[in-house]
C-alpha positions in Angstrom: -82.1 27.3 -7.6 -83.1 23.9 -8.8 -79.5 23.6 -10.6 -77.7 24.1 -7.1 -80.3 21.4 -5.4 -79.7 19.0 -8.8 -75.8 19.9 -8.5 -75.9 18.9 -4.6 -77.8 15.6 -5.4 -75.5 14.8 -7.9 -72.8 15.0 -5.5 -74.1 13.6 -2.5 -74.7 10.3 -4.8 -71.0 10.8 -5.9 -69.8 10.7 -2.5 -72.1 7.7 -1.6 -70.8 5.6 -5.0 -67.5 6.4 -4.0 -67.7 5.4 -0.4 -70.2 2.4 -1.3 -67.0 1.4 -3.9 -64.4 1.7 -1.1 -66.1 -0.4 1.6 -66.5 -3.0 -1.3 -62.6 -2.7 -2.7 -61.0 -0.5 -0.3 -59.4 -3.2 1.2 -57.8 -5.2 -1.7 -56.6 -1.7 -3.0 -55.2 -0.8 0.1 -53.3 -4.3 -0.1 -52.3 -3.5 -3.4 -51.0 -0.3 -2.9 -48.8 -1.9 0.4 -47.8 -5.0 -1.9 -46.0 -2.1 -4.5 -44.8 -0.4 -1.9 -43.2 -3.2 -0.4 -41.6 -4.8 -4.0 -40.2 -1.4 -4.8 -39.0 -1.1 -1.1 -37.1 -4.5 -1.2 -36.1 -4.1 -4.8 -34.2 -0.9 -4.2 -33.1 -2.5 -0.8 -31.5 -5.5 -2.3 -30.0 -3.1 -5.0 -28.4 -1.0 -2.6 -27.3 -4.8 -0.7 -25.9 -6.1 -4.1 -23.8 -3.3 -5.1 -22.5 -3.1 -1.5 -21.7 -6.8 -1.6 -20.1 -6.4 -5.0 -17.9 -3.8 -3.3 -16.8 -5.4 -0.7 -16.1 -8.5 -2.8 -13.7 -6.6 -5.0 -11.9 -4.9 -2.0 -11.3 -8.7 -0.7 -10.0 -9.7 -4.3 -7.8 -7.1 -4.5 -7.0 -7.4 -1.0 -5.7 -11.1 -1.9 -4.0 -9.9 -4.9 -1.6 -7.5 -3.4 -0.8 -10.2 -0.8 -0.1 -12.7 -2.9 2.6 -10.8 -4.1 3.9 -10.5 -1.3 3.3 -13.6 1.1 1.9 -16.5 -1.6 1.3 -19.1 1.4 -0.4 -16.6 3.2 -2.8 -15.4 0.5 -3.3 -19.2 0.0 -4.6 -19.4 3.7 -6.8 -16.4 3.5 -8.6 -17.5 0.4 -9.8 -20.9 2.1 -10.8 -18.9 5.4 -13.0 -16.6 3.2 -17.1 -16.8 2.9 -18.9 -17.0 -0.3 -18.5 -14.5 -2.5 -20.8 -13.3 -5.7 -20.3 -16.0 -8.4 -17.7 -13.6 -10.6 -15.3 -13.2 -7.8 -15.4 -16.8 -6.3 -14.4 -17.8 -9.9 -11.7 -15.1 -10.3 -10.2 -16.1 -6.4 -10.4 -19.6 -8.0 -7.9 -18.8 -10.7 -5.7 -16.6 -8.4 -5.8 -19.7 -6.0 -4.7 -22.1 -8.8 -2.0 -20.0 -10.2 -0.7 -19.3 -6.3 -0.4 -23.6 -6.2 1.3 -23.8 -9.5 3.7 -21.0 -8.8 4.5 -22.7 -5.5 5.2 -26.3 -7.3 1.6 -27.7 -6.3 0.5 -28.2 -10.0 -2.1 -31.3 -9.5 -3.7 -29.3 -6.8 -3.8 -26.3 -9.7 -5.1 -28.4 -12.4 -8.1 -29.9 -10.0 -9.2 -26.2 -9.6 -9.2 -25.4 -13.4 -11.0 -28.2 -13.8 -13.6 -27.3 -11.5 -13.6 -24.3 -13.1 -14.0 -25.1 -16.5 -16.8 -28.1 -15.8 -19.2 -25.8 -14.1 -21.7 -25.1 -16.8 -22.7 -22.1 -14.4 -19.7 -20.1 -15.5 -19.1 -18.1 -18.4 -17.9 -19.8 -21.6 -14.7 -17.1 -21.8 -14.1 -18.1 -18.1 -14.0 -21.8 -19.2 -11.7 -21.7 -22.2 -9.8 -19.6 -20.4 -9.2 -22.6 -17.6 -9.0 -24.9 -20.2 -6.1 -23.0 -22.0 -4.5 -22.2 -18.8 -4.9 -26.2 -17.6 -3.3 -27.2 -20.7 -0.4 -24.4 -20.9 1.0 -26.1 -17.5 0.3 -29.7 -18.5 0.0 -30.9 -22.0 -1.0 -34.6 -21.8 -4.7 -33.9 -21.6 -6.0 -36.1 -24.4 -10.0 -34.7 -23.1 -9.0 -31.5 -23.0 -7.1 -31.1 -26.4 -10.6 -32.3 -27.8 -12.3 -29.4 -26.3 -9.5 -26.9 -27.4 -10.3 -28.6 -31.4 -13.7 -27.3 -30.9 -13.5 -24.0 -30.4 -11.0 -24.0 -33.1 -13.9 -24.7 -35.2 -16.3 -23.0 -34.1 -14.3 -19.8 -34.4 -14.3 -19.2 -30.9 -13.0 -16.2 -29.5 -9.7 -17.2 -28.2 -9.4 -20.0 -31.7 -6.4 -18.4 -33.0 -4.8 -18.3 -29.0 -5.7 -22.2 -29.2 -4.3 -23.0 -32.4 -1.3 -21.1 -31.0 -1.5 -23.5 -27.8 -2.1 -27.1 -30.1 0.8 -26.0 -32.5 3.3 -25.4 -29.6 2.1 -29.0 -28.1 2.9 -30.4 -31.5 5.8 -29.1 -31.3 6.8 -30.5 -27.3 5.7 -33.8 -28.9 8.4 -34.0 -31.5 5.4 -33.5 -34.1 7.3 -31.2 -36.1 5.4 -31.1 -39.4 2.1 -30.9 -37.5 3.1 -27.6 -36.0 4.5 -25.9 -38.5 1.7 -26.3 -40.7 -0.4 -25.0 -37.9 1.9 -22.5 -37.3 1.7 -21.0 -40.7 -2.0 -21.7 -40.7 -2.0 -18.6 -37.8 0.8 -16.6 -39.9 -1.3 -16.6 -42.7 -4.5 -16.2 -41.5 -4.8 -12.4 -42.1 -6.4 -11.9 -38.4 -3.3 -11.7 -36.1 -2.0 -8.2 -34.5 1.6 -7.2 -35.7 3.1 -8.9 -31.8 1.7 -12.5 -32.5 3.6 -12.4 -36.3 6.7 -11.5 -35.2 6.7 -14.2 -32.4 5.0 -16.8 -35.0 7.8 -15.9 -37.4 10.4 -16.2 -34.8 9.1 -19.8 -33.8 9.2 -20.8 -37.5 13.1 -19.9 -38.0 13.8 -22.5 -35.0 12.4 -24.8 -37.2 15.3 -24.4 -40.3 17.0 -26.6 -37.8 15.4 -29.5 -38.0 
């Protein structure tokens, strides 16, 4: 008998320790509890927001690629009437815009773009050498930019042996013969180039006999 009263003691001060604990921090966790609720509310909100925004960027890119094959001028129109997109697919409508300008004789208009391009620091390096390499493939007499292409020659970036490629052909449009070929067999001889690149190379370096 006196171990049901003790047991019924016990719990009646459980009960008031719990409820004496509550009216002290019931509130903050009760705040809590709605502050997680709410972050992992939002979070898997703006998930579900992002990927739906990524979507419908893509459809738009592709949208504007299929139509500039088709109507360039008007795919040209339709890119400068569109809102901002996520950073990856502004960039890539960039590129598509400047290649639609060169294609359609409106080169200075081109090169301004890859140039925007490749000096925002908020892009991706590969997106930037790309630009740069693209900028000087359609005009060579970029003294600034022939500087950046020697540094990522050196520092072995990713598309060095595509940029060697690129400064030994503008040696070559320049009349700088020797310069080029060395270059030229510097890439042939490099032991890192796929079967394709050595044939074209090799092909490049029998127009030089003539000279």
């Amino acid at each position: 008998m006196s171990e049901e009263i003790i047991s019924e003691i016990e719990e009646d001060l459980q009960k008031e320790r719990i409820k004496k604990f509550w009216s002290l921090y019931g509130k903050y966790i009760s705040s809590i509890i709605l502050l997680v609720v709410i972050l992992i509310g939002g979070w898997q909100f703006y998930s579900y927001w992002e990927i739906k925004r990524n979507d419908n960027a893509s459809n738009i890119f592709l949208n504007i690629v299929n139509l500039s094959q088709e109507d360039p001028s008007t795919a040209l129109e339709r890119i400068d009437e569109l809102p901002k997109l996520p950073k990856v697919y502004d960039t890539l409508l960039k590129f598509k815009k400047a290649s639609l300008l060169n294609d359609t004789g409106q080169k200075p208009e081109a090169i301004l773009i890859w140039k925007e391009i490749y000096s925002d620091n908020s892009n991706d390096n590969l997106y930037r050498d790309m630009a740069i390499i693209i900028s000087l493939m359609n005009e060579t007499n970029q003294p600034n930019l022939l500087k950046i292409l020697d540094d990522n020659i050196k520092n072995n970036n990713y598309l060095a042996q595509f940029s060697k490629e690129l400064k030994a052909s503008i040696f070559y449009e320049n009349k700088k013969i020797n310069e080029a070929e060395d270059l030229f067999n510097e890439i042939l001889n490099s032991g890192n180039i796929n079967q394709r690149s050595q044939e074209r190379i090799t092909n490049i370096l029998k127009t030089f006999e003539d000279y």
